[in-house]
N, C-alpha and C positions, 0 to 999 in steps of 0.2 A: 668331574670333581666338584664337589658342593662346598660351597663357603660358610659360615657363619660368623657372624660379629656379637662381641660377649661383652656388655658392660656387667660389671661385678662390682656391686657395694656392701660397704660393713667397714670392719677392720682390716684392711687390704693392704694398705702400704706402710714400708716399714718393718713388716712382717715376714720379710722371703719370701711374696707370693708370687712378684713377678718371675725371680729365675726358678722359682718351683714352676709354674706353670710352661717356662720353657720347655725345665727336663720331661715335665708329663707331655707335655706335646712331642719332643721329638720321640719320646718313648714309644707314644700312639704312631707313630708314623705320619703327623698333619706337618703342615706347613703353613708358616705367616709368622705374625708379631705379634708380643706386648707391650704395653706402654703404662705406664701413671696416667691418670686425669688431672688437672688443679684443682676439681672438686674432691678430691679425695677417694675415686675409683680409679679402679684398673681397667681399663679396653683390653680385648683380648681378640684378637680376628685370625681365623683358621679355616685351610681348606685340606676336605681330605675324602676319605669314603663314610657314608651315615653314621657306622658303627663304631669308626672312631671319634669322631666329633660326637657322639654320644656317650662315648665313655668322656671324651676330655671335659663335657660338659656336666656329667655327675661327678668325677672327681673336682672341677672347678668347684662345686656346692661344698665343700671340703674344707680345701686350701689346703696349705699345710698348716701344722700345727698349731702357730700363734695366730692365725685371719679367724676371725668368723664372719662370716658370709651372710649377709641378709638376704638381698634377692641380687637375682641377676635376671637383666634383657635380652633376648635373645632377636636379631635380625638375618636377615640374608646378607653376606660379604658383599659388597664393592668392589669391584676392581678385579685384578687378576691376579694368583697367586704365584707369591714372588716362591725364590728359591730358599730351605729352609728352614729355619724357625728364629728369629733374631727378637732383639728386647730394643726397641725406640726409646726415645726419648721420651719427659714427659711435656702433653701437651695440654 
């Protein structure tokens, strides 16, 4: 299972991105978390098979309707992936 970690900046919070970005994930079948930043981005960390971390990352380019998305960074996950898709706190 491959992991990726998602910082997402622009118009992100406030917007229904993070439980949008839930639904798209567990839609895709990945597993992990969202969170808020206090910089005013979203993290978004997911493990799953390439092709859905690849879709969840061109719809992440998206957002829902009210986010516009500037860029996002993409890394390799940390850690191990936990069970389902859940929304953290922000950090």
């Amino acid at each position: 299972m491959t992991g990726r970690s998602l910082r997402i900046h622009g118009r992100v919070q406030g917007v229904f991105y993070r439980a949008w970005a839930r639904e798209t994930a567990i839609r895709l079948g990945v597993v992990g978390w969202v969170r808020n930043r206090s910089d005013g981005s979203v993290e978004l960390v997911a493990w799953g098979p390439e092709a859905a971390l690849d879709a969840l990352y061109r719809s992440c380019l998206e957002g829902p309707p009210a986010a516009h998305v500037g860029r996002i960074e993409v890394a390799a996950a940390q850690g191990d992936p936990p069970e389902g898709f859940r929304t953290l706190p922000t950090l």
